[in-house]
N, C-alpha and C positions, 0 to 999 in steps of 0.2 A: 507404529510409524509407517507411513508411506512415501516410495522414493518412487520415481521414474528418471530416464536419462535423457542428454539431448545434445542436440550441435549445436553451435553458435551459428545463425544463418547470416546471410549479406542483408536479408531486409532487416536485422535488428538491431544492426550496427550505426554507430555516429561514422562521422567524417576519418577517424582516425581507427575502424575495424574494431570499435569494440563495445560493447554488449551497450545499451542506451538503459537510462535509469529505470521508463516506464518499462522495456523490454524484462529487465531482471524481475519488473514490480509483476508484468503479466506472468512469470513463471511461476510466481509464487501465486498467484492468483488462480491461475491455472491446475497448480497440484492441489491447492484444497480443494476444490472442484471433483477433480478426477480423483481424490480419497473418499468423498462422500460419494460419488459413484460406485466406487472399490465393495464399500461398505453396504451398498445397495441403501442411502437416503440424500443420493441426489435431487437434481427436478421433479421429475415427478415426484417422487416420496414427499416433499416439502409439498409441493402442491395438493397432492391429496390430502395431508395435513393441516394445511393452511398456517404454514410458517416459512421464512425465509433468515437466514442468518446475515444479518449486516455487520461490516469490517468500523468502528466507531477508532481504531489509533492503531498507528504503526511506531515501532521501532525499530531501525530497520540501519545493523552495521557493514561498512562493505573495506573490505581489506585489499581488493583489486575488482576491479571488471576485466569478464574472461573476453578474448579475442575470439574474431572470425575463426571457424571451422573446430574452435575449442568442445571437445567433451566438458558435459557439466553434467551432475548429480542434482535433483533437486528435492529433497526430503520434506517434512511436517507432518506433526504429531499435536494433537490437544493432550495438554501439562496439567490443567488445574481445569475447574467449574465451578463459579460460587451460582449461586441460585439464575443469577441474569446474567452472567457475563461468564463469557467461555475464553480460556489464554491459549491461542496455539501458536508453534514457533516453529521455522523456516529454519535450511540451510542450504546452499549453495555450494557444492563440492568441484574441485577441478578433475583432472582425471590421476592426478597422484593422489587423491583422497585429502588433502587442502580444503579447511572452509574457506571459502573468497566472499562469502555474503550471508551473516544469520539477520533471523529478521523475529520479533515479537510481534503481536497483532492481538489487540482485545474484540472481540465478536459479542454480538449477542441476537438475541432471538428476537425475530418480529411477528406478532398474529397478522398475515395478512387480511383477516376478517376483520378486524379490529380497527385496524391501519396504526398500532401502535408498536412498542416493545414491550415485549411478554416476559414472563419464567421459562427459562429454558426448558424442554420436554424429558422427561425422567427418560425415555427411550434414548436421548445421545449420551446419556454419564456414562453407558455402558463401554464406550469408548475414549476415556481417560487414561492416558500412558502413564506409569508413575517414573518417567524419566525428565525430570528438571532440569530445565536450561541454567548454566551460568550464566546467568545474564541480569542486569539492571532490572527494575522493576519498570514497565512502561506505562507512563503518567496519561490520563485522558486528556490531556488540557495543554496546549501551549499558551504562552504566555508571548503575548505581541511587545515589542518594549519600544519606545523611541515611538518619532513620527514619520508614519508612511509617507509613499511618494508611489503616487498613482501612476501606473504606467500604462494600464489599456483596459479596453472592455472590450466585450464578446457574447454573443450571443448563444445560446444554448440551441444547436443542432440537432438533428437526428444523429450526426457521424457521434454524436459524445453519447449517445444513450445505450444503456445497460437492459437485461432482460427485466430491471426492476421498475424498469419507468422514468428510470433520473437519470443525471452523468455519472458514468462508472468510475471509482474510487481512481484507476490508473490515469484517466481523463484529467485529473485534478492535479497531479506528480506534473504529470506531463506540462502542465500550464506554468504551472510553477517554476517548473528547472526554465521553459523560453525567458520568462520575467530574470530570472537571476542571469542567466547570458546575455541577456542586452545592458546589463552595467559590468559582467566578469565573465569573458567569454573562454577563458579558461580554468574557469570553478573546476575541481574535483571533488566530488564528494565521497565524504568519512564517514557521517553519520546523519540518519534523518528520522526526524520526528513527523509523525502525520495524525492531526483532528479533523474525523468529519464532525461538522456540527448538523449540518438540515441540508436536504438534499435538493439539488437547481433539477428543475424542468425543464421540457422543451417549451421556447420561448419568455423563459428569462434571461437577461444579461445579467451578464460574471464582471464586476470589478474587479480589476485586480490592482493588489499595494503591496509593493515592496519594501520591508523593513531591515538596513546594513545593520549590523553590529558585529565590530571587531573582526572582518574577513570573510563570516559566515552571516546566512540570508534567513528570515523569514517572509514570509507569502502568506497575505489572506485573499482568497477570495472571495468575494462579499458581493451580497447586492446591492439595488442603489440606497440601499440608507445606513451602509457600511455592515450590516449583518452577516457573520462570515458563513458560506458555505461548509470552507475547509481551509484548515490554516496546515502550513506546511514547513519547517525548520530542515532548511537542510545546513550541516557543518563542513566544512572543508577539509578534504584528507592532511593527515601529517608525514612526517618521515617515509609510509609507506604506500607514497605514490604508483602508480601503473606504471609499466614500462613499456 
């Protein structure tokens, strides 16, 4: 396992001081990062190897978002490796040692020589935890249901691009949660499911379509012949709203 700690700052906050959905998403994003540097096969090591690991589904539950100046824990550990697909799981601690956000995430290996997805390299099994999340199994796949309703397009910038060439996984969250607040601008979210399917460059435009059902949202962004980039399910919290 690797943890590091941190503060809740003023730039990561919504209107109401408290933690923003892509903000929680960058932390978690951020610790796998800084564990494969821990581990000495960060950037470069991937690069000299000619592999990169892409984030292909999240599961991702959230019990409260911590406020401004709040201490937070942020942990993750790889659980499982089947030959192409690596499972690592997040967690989000307050400072009484409270999860407030665990998170699943299926990965897998890409040959950047190839320009495909590979076999993961026998050199990362060596770091497989045999500690087991409780948690739901997290599905590849959303499932869109009902008829969208188109709410905007956009252009694929440099601001949304990643060290891998494309929009970066949190760029995508982020798009999705503005779509669901322009029809529920007081959504809280519970629980959220995230599909990359193929990834937008600089100089494609992002459809985007919003799908209601029953209180909670799905998001596809797509391009223009409805092809989804990434589709994004977020649920609405219950009983155990923020305060």
């Amino acid at each position: 396992m690797y943890s590091f700690t941190s503060r809740v700052r003023y730039s990561e906050c919504d209107e109401r001081l408290h933690l923003t959905i892509p903000a929680f998403l960058n932390y978690l994003q951020d610790c796998s990062m800084f564990h494969c540097e821990h581990i000495g096969h960060g950037f470069a090591y991937c690069a000299e190897h000619h592999f990169a690991w892409f984030v292909i589904a999240w599961q991702i539950e959230v019990a409260r978002l911590p406020a401004h100046t709040e201490e937070i824990r942020i942990s993750t550990w790889c659980y499982e490796m089947t030959p192409t697909v690596a499972k690592r799981f997040f967690t989000i601690e307050d400072a009484s040692g409270a999860t407030i956000v665990r998170a699943d995430s299926l990965v897998v290996a890409f040959d950047t020589n190839l320009g495909r997805a590979a076999r993961i390299p026998d050199a990362e099994r060596v770091f497989v935890s045999d500690e087991k999340p409780d948690f739901p199994p997290t599905k590849r796949k959303i499932k869109l249901n009902g008829t969208g309703e188109k709410l905007f397009e956009m252009p694929v910038t440099e601001r949304l691009i990643d060290t891998n060439g494309h929009v970066n996984n949190v760029q995508y969250v982020a798009i999705a949660e503005d779509a669901i607040r322009m029809r529920d601008k007081d959504f809280e979210l519970g629980r959220m499911y995230v599909q990359y399917r193929t990834a937008a460059h600089l100089g494609d435009t992002m459809h985007v379509w919003l799908y209601a059902e029953d209180g909670d949202y799905s998001v596809s962004i797509a391009d223009k012949d409805g092809n989804s980039y990434a589709v994004v399910r977020m649920e609405r919290r219950g009983p155990c709203a923020r305060k």
